[in-house]
PyMOL Python script that loads the backbone (N, CA, C, O; Angstrom):
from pymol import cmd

cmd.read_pdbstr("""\
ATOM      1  N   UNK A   1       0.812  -1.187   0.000  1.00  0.00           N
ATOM      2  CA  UNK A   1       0.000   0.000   0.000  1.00  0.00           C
ATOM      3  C   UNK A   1       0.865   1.264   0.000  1.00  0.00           C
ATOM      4  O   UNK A   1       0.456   2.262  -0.593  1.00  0.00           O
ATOM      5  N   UNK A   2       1.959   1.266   0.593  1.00  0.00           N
ATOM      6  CA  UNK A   2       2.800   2.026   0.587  1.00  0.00           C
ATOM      7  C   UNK A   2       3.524   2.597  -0.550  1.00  0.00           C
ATOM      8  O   UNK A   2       3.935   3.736  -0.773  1.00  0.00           O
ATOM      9  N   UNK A   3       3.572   1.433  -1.251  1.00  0.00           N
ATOM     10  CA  UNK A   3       4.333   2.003  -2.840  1.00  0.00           C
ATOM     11  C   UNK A   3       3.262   2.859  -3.522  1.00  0.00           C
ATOM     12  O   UNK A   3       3.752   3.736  -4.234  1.00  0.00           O
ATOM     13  N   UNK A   4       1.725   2.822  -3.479  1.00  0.00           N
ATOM     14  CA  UNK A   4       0.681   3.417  -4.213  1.00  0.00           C
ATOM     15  C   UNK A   4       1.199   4.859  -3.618  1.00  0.00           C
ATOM     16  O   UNK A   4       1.963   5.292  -4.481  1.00  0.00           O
ATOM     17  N   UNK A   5       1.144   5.599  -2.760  1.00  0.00           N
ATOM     18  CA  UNK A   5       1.318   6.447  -1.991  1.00  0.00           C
ATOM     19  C   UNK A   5       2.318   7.298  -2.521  1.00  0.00           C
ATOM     20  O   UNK A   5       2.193   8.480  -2.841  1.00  0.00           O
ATOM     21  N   UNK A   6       3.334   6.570  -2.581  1.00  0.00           N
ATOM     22  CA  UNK A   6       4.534   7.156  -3.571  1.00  0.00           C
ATOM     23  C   UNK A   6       4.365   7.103  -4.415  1.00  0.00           C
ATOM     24  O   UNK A   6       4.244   8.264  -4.806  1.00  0.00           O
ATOM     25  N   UNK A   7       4.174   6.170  -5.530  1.00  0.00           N
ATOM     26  CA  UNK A   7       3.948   6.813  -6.873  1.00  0.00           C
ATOM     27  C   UNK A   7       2.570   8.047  -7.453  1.00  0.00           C
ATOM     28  O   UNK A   7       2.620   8.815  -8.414  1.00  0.00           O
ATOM     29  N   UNK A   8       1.731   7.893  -6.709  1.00  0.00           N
ATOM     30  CA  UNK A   8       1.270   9.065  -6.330  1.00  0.00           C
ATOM     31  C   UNK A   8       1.908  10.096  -5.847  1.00  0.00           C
ATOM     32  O   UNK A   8       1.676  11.002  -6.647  1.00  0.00           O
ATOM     33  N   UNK A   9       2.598  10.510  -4.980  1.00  0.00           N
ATOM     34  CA  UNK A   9       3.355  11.572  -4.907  1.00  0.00           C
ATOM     35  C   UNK A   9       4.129  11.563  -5.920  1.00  0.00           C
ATOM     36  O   UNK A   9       4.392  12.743  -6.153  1.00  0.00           O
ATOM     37  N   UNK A  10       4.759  10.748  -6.821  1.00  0.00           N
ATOM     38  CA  UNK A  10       6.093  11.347  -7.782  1.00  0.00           C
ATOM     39  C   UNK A  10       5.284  11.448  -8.798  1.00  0.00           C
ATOM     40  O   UNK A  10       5.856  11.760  -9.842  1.00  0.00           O
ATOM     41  N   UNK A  11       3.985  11.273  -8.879  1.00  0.00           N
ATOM     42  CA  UNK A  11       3.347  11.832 -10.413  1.00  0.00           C
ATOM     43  C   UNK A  11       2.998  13.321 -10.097  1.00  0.00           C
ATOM     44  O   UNK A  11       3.123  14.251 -10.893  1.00  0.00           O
ATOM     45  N   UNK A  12       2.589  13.396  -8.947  1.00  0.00           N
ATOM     46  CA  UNK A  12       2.089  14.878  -8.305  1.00  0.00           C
ATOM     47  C   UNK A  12       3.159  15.755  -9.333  1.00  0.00           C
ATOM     48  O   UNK A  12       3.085  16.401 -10.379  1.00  0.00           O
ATOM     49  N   UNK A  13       4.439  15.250  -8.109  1.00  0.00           N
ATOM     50  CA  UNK A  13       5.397  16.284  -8.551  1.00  0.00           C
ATOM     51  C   UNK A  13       5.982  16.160 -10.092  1.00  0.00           C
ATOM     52  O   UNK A  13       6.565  17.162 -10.506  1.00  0.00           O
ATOM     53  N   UNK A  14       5.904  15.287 -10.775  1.00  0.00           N
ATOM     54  CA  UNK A  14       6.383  15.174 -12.425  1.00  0.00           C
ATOM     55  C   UNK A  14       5.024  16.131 -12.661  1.00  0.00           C
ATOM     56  O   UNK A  14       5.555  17.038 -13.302  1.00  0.00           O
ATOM     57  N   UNK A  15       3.590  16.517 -12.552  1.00  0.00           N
ATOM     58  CA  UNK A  15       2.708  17.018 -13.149  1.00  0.00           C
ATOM     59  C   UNK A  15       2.861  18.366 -12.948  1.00  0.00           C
ATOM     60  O   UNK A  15       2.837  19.100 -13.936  1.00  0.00           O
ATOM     61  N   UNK A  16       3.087  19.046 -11.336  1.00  0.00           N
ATOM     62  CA  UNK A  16       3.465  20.049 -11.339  1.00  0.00           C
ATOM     63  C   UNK A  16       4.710  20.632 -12.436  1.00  0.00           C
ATOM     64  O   UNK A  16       4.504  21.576 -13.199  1.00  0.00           O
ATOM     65  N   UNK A  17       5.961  19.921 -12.362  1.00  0.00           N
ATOM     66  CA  UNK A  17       6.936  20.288 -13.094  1.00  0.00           C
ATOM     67  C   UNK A  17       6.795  20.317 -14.557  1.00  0.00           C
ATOM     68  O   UNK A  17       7.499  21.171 -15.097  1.00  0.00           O
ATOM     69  N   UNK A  18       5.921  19.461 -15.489  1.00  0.00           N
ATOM     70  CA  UNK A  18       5.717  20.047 -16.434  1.00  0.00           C
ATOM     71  C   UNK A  18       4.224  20.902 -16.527  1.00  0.00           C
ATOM     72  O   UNK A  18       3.694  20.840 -17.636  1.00  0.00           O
ATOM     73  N   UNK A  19       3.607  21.570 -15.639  1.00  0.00           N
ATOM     74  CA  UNK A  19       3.138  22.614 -15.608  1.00  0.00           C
ATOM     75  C   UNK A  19       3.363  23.674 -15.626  1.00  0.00           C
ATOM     76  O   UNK A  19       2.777  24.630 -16.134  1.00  0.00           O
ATOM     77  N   UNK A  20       4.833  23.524 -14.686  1.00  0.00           N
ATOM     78  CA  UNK A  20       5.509  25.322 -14.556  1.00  0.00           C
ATOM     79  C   UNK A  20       6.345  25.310 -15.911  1.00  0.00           C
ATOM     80  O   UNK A  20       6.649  26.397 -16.402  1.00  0.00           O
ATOM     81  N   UNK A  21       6.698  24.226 -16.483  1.00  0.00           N
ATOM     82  CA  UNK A  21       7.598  24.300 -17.385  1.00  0.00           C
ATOM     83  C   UNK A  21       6.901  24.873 -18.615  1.00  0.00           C
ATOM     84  O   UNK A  21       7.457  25.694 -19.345  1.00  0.00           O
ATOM     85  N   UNK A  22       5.122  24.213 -18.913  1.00  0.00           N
ATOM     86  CA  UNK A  22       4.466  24.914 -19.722  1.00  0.00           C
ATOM     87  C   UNK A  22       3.960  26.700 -19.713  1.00  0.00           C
ATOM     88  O   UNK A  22       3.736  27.471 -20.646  1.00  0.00           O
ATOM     89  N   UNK A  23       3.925  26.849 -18.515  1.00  0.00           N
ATOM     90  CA  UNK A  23       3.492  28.313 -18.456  1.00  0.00           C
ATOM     91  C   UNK A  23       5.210  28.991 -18.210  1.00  0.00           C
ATOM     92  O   UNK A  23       5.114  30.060 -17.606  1.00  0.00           O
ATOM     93  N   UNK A  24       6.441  28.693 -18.470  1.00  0.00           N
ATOM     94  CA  UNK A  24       7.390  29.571 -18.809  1.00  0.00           C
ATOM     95  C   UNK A  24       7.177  29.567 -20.150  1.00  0.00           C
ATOM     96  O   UNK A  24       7.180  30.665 -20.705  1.00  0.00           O
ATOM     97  N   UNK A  25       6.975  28.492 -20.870  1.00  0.00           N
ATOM     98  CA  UNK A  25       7.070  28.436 -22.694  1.00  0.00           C
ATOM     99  C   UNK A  25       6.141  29.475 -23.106  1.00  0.00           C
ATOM    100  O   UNK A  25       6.345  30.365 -23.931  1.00  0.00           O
ATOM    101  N   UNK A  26       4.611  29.139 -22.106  1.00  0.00           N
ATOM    102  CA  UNK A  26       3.808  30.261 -23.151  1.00  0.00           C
ATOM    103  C   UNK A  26       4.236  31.723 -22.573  1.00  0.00           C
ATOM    104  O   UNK A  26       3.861  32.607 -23.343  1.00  0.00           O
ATOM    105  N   UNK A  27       4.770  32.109 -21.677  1.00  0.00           N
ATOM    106  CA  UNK A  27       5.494  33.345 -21.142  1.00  0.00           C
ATOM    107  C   UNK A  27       6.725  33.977 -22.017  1.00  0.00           C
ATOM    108  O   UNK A  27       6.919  35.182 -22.180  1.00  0.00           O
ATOM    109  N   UNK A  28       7.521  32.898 -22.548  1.00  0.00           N
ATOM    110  CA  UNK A  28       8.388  33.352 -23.298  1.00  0.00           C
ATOM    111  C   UNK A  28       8.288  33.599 -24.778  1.00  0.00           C
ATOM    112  O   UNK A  28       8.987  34.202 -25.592  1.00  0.00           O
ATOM    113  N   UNK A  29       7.216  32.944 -24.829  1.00  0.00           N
ATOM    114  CA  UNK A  29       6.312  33.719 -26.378  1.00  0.00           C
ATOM    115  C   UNK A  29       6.635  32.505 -27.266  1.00  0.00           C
ATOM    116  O   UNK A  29       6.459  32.613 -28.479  1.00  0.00           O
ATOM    117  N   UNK A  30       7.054  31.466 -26.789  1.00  0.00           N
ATOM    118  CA  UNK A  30       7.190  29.632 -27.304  1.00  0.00           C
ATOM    119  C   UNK A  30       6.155  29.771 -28.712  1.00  0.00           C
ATOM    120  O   UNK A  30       6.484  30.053 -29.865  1.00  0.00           O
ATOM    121  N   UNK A  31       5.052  29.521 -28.259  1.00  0.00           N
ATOM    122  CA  UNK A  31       3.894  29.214 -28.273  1.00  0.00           C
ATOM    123  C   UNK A  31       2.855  30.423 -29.757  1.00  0.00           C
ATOM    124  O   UNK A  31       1.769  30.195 -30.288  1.00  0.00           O
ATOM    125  N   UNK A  32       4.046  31.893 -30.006  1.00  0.00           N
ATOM    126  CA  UNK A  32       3.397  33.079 -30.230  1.00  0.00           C
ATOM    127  C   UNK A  32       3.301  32.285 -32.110  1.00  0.00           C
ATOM    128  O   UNK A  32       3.923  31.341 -32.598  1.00  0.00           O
ATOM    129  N   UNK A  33       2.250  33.202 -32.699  1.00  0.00           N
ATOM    130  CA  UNK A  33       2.355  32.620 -34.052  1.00  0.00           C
ATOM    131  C   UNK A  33       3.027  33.895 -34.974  1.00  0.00           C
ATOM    132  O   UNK A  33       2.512  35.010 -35.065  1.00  0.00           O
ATOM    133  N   UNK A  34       4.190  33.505 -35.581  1.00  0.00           N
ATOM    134  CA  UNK A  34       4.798  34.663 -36.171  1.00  0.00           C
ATOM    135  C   UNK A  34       4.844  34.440 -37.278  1.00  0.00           C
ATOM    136  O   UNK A  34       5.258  35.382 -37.954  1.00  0.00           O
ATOM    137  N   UNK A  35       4.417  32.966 -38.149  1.00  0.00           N
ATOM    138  CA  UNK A  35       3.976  33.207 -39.334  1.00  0.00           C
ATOM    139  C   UNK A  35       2.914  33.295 -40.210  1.00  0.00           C
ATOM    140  O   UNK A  35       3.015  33.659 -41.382  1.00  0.00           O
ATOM    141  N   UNK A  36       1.637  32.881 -39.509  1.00  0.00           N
ATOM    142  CA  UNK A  36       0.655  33.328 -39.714  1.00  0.00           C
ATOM    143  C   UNK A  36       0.342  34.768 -40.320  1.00  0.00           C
ATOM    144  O   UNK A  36      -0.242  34.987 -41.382  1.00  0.00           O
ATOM    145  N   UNK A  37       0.758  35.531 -39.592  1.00  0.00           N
ATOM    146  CA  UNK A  37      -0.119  36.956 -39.986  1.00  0.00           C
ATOM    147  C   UNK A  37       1.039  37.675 -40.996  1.00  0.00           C
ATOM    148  O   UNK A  37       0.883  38.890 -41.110  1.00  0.00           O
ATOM    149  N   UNK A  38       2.290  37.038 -41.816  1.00  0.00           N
ATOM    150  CA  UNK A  38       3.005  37.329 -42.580  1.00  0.00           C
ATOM    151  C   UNK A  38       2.422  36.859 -44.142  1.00  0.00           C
ATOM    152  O   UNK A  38       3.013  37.451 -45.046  1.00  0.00           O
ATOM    153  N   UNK A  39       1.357  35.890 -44.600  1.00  0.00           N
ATOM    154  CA  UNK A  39       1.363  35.452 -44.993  1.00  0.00           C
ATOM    155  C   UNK A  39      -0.395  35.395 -45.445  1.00  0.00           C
ATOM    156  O   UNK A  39      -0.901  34.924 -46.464  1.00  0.00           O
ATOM    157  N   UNK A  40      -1.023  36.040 -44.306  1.00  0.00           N
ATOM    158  CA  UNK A  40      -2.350  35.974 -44.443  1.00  0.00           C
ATOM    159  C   UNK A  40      -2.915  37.034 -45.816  1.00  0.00           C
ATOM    160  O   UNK A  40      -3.954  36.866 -46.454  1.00  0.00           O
ATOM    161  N   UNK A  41      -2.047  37.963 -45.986  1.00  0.00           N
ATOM    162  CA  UNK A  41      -2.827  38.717 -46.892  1.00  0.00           C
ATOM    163  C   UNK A  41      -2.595  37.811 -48.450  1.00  0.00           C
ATOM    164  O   UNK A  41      -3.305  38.182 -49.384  1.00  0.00           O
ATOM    165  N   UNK A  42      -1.749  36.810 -48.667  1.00  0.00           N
ATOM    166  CA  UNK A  42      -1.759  36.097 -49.587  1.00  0.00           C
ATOM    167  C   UNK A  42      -2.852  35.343 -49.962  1.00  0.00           C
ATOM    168  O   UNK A  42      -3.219  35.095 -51.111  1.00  0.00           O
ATOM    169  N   UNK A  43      -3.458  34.917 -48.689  1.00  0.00           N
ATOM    170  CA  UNK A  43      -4.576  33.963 -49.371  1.00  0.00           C
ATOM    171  C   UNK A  43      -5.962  34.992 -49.736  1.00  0.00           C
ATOM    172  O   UNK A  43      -6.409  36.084 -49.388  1.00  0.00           O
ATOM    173  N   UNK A  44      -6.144  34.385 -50.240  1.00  0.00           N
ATOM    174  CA  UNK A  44      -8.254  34.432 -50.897  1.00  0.00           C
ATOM    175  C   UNK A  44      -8.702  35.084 -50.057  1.00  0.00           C
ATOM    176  O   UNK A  44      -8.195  35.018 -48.937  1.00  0.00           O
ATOM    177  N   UNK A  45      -9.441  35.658 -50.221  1.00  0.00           N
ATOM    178  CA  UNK A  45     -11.005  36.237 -49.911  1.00  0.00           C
ATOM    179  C   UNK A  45     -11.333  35.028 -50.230  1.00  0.00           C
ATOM    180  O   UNK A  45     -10.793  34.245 -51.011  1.00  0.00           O
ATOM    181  N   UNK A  46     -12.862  34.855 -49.142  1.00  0.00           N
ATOM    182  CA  UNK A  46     -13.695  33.973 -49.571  1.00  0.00           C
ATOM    183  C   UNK A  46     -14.490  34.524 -50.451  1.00  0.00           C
ATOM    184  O   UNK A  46     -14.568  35.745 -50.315  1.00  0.00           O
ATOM    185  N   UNK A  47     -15.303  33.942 -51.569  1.00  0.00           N
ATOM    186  CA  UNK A  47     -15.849  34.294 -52.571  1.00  0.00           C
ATOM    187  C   UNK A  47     -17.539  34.779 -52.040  1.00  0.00           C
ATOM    188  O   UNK A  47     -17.955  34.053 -51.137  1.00  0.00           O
ATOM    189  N   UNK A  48     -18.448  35.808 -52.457  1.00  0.00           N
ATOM    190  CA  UNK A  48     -19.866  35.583 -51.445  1.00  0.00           C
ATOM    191  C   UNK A  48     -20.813  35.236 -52.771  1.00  0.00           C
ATOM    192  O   UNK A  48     -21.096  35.891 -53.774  1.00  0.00           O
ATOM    193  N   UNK A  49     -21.097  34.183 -52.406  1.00  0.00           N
ATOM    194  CA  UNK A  49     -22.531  33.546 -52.902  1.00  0.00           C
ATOM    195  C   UNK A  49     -23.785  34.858 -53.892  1.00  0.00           C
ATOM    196  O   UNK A  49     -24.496  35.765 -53.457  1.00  0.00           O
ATOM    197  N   UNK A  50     -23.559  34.384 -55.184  1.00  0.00           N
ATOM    198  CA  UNK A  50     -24.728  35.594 -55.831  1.00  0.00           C
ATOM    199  C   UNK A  50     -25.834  35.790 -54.582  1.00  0.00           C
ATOM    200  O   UNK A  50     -25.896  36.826 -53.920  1.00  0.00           O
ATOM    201  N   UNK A  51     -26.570  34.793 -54.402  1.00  0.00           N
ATOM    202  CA  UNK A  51     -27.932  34.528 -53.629  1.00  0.00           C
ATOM    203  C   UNK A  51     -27.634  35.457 -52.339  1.00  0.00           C
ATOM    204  O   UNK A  51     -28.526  36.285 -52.160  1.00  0.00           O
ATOM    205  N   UNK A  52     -26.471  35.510 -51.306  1.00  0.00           N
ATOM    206  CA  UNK A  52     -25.990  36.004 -50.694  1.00  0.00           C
ATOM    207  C   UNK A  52     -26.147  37.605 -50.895  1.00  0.00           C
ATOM    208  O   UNK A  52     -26.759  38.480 -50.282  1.00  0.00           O
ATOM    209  N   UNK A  53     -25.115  37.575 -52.305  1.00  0.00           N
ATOM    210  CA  UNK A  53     -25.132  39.317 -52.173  1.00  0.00           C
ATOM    211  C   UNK A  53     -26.138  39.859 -52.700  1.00  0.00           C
ATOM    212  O   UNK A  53     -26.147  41.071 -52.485  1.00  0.00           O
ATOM    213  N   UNK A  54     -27.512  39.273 -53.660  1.00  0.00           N
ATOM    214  CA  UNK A  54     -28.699  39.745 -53.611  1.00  0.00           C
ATOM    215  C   UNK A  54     -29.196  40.588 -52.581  1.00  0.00           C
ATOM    216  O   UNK A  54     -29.342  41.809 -52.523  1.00  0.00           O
ATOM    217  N   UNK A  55     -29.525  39.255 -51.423  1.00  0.00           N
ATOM    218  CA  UNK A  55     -29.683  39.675 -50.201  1.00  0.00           C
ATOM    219  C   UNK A  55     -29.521  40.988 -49.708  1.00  0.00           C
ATOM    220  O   UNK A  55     -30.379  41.810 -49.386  1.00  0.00           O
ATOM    221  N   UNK A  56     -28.366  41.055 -49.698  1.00  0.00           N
ATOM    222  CA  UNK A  56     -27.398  42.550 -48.863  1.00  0.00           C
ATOM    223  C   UNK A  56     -27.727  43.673 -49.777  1.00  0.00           C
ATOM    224  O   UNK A  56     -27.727  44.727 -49.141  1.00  0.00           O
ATOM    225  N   UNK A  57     -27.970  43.816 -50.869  1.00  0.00           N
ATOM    226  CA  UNK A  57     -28.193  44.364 -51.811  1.00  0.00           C
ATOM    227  C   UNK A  57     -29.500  45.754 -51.713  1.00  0.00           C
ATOM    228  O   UNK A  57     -29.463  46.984 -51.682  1.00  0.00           O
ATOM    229  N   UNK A  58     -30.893  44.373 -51.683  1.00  0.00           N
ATOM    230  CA  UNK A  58     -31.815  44.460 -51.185  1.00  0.00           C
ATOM    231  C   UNK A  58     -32.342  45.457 -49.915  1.00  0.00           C
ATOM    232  O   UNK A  58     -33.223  46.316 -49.888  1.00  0.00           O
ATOM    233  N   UNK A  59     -31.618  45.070 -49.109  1.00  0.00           N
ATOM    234  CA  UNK A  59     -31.458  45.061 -47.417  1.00  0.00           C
ATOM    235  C   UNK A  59     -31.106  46.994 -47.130  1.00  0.00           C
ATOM    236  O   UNK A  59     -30.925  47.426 -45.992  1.00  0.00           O
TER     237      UNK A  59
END
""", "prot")
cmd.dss("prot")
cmd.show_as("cartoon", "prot")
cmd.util.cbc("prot")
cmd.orient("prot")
């Protein structure tokens, strides 16, 4: 019963440690998206549906 106890405690502490380890990554900007918004004005417009811009038209 004793060994349950402990490995319970050493998961505790392995869970904590990659917890703090995750919130330094997203702190240090790990995580930030820097190529995304370099690249976004390349793609498409989505196209709007005739039936669609009737609509708005109308309106």
């Amino acid at each position: 019963m004793s060994v349950i106890y402990l490995l319970i405690a050493i998961s505790i502490f392995v869970a904590i440690g990659f917890f703090i380890a995750f919130v330094l990554a997203v702190k240090s900007g790990q995580y930030d998206d820097d190529y995304t918004p370099s690249v976004r004005i390349l793609f498409d417009d989505e196209l709007i549906k005739p039936s669609e811009k009737k609509s708005e038209i109308k309106s």
